[in-house]
TORKOL-4160 file (C-alpha; in steps of 0.2 Angstrom, whole numbers, padded with zeros to 4 digits, m for minus):
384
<pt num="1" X="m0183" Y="m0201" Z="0237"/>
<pt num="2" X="m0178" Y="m0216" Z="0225"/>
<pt num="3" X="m0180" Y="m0215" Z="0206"/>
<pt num="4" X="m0183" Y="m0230" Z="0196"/>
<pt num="5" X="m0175" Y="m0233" Z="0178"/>
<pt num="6" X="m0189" Y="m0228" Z="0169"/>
<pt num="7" X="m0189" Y="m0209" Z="0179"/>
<pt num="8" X="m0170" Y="m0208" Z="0174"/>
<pt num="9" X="m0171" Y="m0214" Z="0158"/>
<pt num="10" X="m0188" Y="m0204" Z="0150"/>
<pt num="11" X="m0186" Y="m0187" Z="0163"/>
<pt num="12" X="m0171" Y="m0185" Z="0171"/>
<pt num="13" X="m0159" Y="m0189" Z="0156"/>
<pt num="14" X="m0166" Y="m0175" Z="0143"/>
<pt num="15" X="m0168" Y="m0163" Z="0154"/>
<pt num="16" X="m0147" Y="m0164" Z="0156"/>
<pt num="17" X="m0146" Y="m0169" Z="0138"/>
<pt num="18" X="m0157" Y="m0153" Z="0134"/>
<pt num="19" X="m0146" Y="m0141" Z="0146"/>
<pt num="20" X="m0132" Y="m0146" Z="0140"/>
<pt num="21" X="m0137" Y="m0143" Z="0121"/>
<pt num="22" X="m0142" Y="m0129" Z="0125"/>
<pt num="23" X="m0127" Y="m0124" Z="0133"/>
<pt num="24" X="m0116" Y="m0128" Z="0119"/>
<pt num="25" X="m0126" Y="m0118" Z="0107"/>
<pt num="26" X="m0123" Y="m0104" Z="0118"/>
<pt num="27" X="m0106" Y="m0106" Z="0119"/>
<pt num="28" X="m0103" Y="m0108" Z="0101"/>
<pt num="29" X="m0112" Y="m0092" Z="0099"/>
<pt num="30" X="m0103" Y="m0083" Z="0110"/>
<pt num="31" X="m0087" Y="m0092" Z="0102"/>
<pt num="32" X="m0093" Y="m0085" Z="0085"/>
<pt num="33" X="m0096" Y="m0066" Z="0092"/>
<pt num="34" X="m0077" Y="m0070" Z="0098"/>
<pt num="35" X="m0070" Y="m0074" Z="0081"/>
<pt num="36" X="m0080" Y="m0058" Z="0071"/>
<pt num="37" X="m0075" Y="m0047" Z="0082"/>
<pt num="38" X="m0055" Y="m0052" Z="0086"/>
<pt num="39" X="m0052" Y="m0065" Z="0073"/>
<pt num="40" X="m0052" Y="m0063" Z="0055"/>
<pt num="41" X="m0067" Y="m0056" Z="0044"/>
<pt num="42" X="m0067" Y="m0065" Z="0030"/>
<pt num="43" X="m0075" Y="m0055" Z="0014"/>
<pt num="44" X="m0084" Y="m0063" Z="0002"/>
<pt num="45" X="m0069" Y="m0064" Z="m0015"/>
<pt num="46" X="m0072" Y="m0059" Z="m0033"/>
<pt num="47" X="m0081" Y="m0073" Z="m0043"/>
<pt num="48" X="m0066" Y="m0084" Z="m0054"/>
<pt num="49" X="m0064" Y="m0080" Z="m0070"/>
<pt num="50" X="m0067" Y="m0058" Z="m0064"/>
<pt num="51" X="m0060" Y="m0048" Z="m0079"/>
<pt num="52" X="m0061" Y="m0030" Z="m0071"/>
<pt num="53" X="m0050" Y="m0020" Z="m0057"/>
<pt num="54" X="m0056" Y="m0015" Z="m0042"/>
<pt num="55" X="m0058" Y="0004" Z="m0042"/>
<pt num="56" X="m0062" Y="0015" Z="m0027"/>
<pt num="57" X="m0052" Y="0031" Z="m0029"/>
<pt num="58" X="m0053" Y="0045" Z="m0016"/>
<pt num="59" X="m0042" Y="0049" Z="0000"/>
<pt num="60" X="m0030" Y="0037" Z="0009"/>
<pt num="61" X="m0023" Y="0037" Z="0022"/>
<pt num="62" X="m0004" Y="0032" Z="0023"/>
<pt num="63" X="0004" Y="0025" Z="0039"/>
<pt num="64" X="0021" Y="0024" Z="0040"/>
<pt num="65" X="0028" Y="0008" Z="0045"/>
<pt num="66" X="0035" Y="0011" Z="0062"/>
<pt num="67" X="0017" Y="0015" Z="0068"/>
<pt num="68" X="0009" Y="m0002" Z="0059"/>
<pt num="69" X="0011" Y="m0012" Z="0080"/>
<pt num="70" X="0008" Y="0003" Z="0090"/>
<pt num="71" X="m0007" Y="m0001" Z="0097"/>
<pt num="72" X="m0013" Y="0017" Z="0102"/>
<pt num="73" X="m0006" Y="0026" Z="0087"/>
<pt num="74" X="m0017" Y="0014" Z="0076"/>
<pt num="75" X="m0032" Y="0014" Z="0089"/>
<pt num="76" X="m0034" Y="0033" Z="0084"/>
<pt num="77" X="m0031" Y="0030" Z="0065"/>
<pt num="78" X="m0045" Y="0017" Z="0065"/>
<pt num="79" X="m0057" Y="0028" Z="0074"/>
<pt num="80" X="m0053" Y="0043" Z="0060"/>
<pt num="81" X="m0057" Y="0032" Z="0047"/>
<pt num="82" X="m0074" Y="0028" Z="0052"/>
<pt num="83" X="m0077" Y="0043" Z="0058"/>
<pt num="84" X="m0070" Y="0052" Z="0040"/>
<pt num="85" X="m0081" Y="0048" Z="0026"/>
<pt num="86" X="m0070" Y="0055" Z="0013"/>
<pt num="87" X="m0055" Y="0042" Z="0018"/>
<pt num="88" X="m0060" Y="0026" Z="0009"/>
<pt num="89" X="m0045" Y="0018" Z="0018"/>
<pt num="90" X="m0025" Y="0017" Z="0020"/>
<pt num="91" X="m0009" Y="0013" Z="0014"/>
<pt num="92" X="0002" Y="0003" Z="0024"/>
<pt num="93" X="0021" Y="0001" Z="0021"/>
<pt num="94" X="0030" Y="m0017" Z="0025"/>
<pt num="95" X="0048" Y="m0019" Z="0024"/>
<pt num="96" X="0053" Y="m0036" Z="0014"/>
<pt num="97" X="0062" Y="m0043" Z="0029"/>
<pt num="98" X="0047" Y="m0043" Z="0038"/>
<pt num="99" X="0038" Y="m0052" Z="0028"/>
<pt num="100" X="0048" Y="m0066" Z="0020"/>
<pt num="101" X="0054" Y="m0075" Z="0034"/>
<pt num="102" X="0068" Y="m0088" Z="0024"/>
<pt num="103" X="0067" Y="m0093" Z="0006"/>
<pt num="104" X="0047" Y="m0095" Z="0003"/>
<pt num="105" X="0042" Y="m0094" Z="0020"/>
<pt num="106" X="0030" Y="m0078" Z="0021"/>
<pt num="107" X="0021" Y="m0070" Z="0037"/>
<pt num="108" X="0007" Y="m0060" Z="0031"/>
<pt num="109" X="0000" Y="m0059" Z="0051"/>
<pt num="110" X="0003" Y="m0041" Z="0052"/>
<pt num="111" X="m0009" Y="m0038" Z="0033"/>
<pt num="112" X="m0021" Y="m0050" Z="0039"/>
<pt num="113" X="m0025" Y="m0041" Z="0057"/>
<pt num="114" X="m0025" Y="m0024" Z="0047"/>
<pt num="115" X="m0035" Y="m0028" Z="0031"/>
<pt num="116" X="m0047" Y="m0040" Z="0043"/>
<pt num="117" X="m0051" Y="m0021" Z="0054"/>
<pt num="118" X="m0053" Y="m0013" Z="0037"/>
<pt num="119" X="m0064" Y="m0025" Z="0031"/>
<pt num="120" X="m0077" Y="m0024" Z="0043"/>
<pt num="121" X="m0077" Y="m0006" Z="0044"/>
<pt num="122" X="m0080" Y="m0007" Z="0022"/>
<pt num="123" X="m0062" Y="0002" Z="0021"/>
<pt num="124" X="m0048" Y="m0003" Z="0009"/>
<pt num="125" X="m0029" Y="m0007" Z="0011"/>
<pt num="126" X="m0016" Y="m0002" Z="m0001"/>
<pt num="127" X="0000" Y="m0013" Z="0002"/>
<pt num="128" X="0016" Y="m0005" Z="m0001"/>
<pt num="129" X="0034" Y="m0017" Z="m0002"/>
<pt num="130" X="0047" Y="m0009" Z="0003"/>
<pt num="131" X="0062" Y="m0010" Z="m0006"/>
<pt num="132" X="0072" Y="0003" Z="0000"/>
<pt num="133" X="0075" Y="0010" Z="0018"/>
<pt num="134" X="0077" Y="0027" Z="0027"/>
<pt num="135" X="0087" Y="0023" Z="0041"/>
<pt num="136" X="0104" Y="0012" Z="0041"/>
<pt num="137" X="0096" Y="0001" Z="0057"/>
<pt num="138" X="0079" Y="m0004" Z="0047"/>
<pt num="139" X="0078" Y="m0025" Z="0041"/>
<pt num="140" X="0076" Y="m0019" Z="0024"/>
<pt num="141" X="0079" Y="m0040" Z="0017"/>
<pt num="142" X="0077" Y="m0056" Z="0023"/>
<pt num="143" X="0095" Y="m0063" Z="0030"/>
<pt num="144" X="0097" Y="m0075" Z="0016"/>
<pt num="145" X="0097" Y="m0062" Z="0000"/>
<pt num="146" X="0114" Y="m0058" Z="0010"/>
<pt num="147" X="0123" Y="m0073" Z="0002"/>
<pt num="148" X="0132" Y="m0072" Z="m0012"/>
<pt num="149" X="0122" Y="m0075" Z="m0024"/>
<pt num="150" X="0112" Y="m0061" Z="m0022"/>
<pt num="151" X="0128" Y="m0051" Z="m0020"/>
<pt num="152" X="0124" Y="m0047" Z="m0001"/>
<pt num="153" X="0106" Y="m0040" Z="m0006"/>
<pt num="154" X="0107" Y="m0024" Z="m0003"/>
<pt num="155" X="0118" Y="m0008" Z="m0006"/>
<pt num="156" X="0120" Y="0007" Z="0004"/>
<pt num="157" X="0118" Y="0024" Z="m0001"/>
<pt num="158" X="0119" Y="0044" Z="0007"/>
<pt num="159" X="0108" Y="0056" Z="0004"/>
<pt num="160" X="0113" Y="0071" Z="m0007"/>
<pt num="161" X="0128" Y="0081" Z="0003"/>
<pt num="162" X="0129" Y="0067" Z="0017"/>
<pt num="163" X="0143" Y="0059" Z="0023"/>
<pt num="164" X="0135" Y="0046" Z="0035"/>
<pt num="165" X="0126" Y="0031" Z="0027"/>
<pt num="166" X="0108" Y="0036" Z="0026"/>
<pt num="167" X="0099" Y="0017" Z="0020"/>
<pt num="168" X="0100" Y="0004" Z="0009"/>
<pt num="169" X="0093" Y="0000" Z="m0006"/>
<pt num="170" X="0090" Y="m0018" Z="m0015"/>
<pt num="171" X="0104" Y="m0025" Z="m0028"/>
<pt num="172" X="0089" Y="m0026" Z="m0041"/>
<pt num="173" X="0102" Y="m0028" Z="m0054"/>
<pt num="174" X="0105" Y="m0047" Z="m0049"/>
<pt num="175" X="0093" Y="m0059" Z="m0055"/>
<pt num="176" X="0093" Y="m0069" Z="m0041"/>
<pt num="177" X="0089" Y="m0052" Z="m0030"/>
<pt num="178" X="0073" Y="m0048" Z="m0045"/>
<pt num="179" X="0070" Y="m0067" Z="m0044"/>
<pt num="180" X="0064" Y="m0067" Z="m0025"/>
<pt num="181" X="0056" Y="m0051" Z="m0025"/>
<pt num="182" X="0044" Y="m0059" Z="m0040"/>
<pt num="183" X="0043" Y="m0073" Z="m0029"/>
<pt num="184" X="0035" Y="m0063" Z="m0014"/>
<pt num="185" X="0024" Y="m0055" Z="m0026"/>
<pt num="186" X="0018" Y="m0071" Z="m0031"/>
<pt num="187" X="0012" Y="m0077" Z="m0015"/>
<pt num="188" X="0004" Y="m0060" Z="m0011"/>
<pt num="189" X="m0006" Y="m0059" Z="m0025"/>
<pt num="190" X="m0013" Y="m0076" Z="m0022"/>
<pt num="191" X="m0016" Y="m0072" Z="m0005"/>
<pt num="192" X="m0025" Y="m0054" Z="m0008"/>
<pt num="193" X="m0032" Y="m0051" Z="m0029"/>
<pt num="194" X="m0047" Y="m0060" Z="m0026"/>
<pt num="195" X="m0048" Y="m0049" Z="m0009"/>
<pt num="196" X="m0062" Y="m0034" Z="m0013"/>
<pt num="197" X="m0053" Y="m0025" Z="0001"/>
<pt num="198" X="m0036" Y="m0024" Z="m0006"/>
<pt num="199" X="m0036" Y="m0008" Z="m0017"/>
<pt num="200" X="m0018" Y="m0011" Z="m0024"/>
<pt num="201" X="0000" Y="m0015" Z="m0019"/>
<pt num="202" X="0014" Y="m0004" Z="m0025"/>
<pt num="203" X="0033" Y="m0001" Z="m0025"/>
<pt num="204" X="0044" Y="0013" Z="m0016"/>
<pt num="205" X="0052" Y="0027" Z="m0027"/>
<pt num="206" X="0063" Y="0027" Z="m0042"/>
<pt num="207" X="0075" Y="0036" Z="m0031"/>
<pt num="208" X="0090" Y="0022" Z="m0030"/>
<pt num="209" X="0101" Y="0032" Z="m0019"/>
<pt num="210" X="0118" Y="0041" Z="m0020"/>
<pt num="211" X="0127" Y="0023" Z="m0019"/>
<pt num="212" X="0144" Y="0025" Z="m0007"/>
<pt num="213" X="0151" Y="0014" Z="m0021"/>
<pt num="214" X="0145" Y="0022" Z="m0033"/>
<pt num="215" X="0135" Y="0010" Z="m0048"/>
<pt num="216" X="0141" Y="0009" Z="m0065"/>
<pt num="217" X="0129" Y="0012" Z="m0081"/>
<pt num="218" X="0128" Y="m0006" Z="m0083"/>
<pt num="219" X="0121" Y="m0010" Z="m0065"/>
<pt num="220" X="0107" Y="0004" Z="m0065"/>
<pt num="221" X="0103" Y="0000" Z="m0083"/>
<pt num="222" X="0099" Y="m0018" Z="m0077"/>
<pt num="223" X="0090" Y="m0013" Z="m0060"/>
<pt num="224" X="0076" Y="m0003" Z="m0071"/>
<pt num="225" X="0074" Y="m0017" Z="m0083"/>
<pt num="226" X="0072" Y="m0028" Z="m0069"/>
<pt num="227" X="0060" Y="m0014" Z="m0064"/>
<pt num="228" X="0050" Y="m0017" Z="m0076"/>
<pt num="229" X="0050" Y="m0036" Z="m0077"/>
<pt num="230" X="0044" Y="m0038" Z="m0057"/>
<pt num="231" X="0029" Y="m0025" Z="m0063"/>
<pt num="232" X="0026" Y="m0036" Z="m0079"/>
<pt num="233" X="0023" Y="m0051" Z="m0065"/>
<pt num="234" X="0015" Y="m0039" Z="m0054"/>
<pt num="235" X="0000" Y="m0039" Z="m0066"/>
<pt num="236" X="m0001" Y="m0058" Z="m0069"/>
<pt num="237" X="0000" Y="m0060" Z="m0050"/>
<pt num="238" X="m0013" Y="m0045" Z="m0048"/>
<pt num="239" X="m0026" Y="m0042" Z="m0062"/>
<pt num="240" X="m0041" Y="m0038" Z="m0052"/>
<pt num="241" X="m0031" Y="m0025" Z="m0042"/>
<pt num="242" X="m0020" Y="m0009" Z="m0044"/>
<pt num="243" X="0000" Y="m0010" Z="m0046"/>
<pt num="244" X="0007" Y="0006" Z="m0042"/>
<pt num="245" X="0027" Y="0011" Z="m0047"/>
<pt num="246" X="0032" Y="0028" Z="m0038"/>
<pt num="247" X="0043" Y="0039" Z="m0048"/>
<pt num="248" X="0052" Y="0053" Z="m0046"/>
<pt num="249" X="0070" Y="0052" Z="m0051"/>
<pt num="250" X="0082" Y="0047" Z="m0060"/>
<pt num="251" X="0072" Y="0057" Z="m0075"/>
<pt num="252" X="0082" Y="0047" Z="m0088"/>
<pt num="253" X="0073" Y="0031" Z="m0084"/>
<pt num="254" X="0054" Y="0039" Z="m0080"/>
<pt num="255" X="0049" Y="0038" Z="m0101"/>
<pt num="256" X="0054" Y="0019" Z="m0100"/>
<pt num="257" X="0046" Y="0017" Z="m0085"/>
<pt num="258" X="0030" Y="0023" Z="m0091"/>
<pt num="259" X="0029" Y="0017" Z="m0106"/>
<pt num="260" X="0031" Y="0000" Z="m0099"/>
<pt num="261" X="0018" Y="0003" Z="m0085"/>
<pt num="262" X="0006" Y="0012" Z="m0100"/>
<pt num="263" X="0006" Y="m0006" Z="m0111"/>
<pt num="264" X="0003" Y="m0015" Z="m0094"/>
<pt num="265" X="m0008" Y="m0006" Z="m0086"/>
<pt num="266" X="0002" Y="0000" Z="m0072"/>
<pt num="267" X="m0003" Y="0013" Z="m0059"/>
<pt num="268" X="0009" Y="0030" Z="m0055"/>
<pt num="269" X="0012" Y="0034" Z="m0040"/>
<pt num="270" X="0023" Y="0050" Z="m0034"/>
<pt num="271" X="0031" Y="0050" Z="m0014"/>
<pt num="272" X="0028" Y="0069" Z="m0014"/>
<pt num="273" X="0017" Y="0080" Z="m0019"/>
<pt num="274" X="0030" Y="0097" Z="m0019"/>
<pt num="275" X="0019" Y="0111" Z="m0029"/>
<pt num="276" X="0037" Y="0119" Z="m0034"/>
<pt num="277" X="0047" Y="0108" Z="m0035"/>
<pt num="278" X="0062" Y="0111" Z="m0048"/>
<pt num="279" X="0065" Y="0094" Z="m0051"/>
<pt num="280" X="0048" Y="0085" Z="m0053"/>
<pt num="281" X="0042" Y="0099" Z="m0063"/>
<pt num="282" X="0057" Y="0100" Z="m0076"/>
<pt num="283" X="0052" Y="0102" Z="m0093"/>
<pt num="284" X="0067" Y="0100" Z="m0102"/>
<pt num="285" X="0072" Y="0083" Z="m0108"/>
<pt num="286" X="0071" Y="0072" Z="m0101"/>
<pt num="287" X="0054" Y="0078" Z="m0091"/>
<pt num="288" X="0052" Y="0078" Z="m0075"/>
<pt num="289" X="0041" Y="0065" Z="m0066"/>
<pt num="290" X="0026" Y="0077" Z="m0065"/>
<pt num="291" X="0023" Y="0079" Z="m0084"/>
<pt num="292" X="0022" Y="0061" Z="m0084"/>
<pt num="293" X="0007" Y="0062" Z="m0072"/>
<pt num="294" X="m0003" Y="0075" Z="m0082"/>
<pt num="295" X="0000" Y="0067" Z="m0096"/>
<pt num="296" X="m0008" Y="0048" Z="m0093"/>
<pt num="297" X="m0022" Y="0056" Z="m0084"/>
<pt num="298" X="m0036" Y="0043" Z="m0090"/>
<pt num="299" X="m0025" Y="0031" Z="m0096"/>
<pt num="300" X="m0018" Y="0023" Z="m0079"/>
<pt num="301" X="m0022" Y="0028" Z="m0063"/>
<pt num="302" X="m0013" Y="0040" Z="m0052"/>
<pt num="303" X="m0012" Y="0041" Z="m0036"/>
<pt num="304" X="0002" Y="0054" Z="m0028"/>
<pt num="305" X="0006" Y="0053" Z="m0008"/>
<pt num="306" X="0008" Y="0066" Z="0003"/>
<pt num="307" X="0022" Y="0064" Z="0014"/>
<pt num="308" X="0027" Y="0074" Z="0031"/>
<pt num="309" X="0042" Y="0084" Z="0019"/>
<pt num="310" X="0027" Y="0091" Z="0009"/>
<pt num="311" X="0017" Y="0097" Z="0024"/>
<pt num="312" X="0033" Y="0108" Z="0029"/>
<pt num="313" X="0037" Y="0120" Z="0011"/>
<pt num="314" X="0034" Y="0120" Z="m0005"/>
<pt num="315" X="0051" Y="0112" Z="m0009"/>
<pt num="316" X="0062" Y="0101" Z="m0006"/>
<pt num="317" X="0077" Y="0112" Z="m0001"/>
<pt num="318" X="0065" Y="0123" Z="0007"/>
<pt num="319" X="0066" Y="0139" Z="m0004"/>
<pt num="320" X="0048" Y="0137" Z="m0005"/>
<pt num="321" X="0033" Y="0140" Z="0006"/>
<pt num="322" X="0023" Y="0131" Z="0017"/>
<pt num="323" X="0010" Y="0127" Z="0012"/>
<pt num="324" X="m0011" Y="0124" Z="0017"/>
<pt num="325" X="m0018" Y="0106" Z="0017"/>
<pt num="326" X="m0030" Y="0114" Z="0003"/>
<pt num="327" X="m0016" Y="0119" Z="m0007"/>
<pt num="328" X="m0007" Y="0102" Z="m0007"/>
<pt num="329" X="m0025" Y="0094" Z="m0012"/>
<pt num="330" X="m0029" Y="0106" Z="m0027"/>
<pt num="331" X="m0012" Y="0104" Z="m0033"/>
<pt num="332" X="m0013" Y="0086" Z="m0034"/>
<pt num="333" X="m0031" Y="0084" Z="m0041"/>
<pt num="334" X="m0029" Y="0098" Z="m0054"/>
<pt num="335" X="m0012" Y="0099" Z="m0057"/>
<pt num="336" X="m0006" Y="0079" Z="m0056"/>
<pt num="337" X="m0025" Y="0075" Z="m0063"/>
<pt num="338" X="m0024" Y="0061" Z="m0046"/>
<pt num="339" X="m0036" Y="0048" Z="m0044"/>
<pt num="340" X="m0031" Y="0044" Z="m0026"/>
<pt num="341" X="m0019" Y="0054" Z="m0013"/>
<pt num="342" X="m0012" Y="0047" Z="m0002"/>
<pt num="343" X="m0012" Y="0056" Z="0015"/>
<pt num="344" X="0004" Y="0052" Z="0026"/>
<pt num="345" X="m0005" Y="0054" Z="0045"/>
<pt num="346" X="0006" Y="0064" Z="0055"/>
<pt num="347" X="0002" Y="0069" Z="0072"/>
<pt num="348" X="0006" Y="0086" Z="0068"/>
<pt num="349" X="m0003" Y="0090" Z="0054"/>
<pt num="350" X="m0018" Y="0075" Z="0055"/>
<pt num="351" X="m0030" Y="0089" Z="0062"/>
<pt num="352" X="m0030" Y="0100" Z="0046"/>
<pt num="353" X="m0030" Y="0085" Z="0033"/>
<pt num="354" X="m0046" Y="0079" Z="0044"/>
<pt num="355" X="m0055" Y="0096" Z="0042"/>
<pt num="356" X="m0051" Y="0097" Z="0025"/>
<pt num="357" X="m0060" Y="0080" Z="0024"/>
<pt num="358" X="m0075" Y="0086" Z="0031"/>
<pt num="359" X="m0076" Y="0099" Z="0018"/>
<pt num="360" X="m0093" Y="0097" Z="0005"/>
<pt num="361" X="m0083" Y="0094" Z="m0010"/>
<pt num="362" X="m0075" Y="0080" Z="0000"/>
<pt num="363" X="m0090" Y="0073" Z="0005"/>
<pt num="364" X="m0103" Y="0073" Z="m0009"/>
<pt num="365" X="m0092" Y="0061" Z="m0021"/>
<pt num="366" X="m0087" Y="0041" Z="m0015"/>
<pt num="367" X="m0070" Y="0049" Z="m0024"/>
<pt num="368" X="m0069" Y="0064" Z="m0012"/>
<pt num="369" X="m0066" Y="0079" Z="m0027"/>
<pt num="370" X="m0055" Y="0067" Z="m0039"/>
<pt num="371" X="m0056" Y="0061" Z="m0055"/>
<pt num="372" X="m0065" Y="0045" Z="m0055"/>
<pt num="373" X="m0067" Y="0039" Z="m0073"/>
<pt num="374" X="m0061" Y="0022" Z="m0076"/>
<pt num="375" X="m0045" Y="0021" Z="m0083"/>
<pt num="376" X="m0043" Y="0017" Z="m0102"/>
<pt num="377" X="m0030" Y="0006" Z="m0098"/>
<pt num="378" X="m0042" Y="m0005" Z="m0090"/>
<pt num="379" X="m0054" Y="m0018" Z="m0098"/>
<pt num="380" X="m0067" Y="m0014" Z="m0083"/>
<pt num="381" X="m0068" Y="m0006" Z="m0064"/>
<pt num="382" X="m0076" Y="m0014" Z="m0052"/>
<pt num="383" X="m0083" Y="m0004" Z="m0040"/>
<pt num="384" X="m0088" Y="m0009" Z="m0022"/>
């Protein structure tokens, strides 16, 4: 059959032109399904100009940072979180080498893909820099801080009775070394403040290390003060969300430590919660890192983790018991007056912690049991 001008130019042509408008919208629907459910979810940020902190306390999770590219150990964490009420999210631990590439190069990929799954399941991400590893092998810094300038960095150190080097620690006496640090703050706090996800962003432990050479007076004086000073830009960086210091030794620095993170609204955190522990519990002078605790309740928030030592006894050396989940959370709630615990997830024990979750006085509060009050160190929370 033979079609004239006017057939192809008044029928046959929209008809194609309609089919294929209709085919792209499709296909950009099916694009958008696409980038919701594998891309990234993008929440909606605070309003400029936001005076208060977000505050969402309750139970964490915290993943240790081996398990943050296992794809089937995360898999099962995400489907306890939505499955758990009583976890409001989890803490996730990032070596510095990992995430500055070369002098201001940053790759937050591994934050993004986390915090975009938290997002759309309404869970929150506490980001914790590491500064200091556990095994000799980890990429504690980027390969530049090696130079030196930055005095190679890092130092090593042994544990207590070792004689094998044990991990390293950063050179945060240098100002070079505190310099770079501020600068990765920096560019994470403009990335994630305005974030209504991102729930806070910490440091490791006090604990420097038993140095192999050992440091003098002058260097450790020097690392706190600089301490103190990356906290200090922490806040400028961060002032819609939570910066929490972990302490726990040396005690002769944890009074200047938190009086500095009192005046600027810091948070405490603790890496274990050890109901008899000698140590954390010392009342002598200086105190131990727990009086501190108790003492600021209300002030600045605390927020203790739970780590896989804590699950085993009582103490550190053992002397102790072991002890029930129940045990470890009344300790911390009523004992270290917490406003979040963080919940190291270990295979072993992730069972009981999970049933202690599901417990009523876990449930019936957005804060699961904990003290919830706004901290008076803060102007306002922001609660979402």
């Amino acid at each position: 059959m033979k079609i004239d001008n006017f057939m192809k130019r008044n029928i046959i042509l929209p008809i194609i032109n309609y089919r294929i408008n209709a085919l792209s919208i499709v296909a950009l629907f099916v694009l958008c399904i696409m980038h919701t459910s594998f891309g990234t979810v993008q929440a909606a940020p605070l309003p400029p100009g936001t005076t208060g902190v977000k505050w969402n306390p309750g139970h964490y999770y915290t993943i240790q940072n081996w398990a943050n590219d296992d794809p089937i150990y995360m898999a099962q964490v995400y489907k306890e979180l939505k499955a758990t009420p009583a976890l409001r999210g989890m803490q996730m631990r990032f070596l510095w080498g990992w995430l500055e590439k070369s002098p201001g190069v940053y790759d937050f990929s591994i934050i993004d893909k986390h915090l975009s799954k938290l997002t759309a399941m309404n869970k929150r991400l506490v980001i914790q820099v590491q500064t200091k590893s556990f095994e000799a092998d980890w990429k504690l810094i980027p390969d530049y801080l090696k130079a030196a300038k930055y005095e190679g960095g890092a130092f090593p150190f042994r544990d207590w009775g070792s004689k094998t080097i044990d991990g390293y620690n950063i050179k945060l006496w240098n100002a070079n070394v505190r310099d770079r640090l501020i600068a990765l703050h920096k560019a994470l706090g403009k990335r994630y403040n305005s974030h209504p996800n991102v729930e806070g962003i910490g440091m490791i432990e006090t604990a420097m290390g038993q140095a192999v050479k050992p440091l003098t007076t002058a260097q450790t004086d020097k690392w706190f003060d600089n301490l103190i000073i990356v906290h200090q830009k922490m806040r400028t960086f961060f002032p819609n969300t939570m910066t929490i210091q972990e302490i726990n030794y040396p005690r002769d620095y944890l009074k200047q430590i938190t009086t500095a993170m009192v005046k600027m609204g810091g948070a405490l955190g603790c890496p274990d919660v050890y109901p008899d522990e000698p140590g954390l519990h010392f009342s002598g002078n200086p105190k131990g890192a727990y009086h501190h605790f108790s003492a600021l309740s209300g002030v600045i928030p605390i927020a203790p983790t739970v780590e896989k030592v804590n699950y085993i006894n009582t103490r550190g050396d053992k002397k102790g018991h072991v002890p029930t989940i129940q045990e470890l959370l009344v300790f911390a709630r009523d004992d270290l007056k917490a406003n979040y615990i963080f919940w190291q997830r270990i295979p072993k024990y992730v069972n009981q912690v999970l049933e202690v979750m599901s417990f009523k006085t876990q449930r019936t509060t957005p804060s699961g049991g904990l003290k919830a009050a706004c901290p008076s160190a803060y102007a306002s929370c922001i609660k979402n």
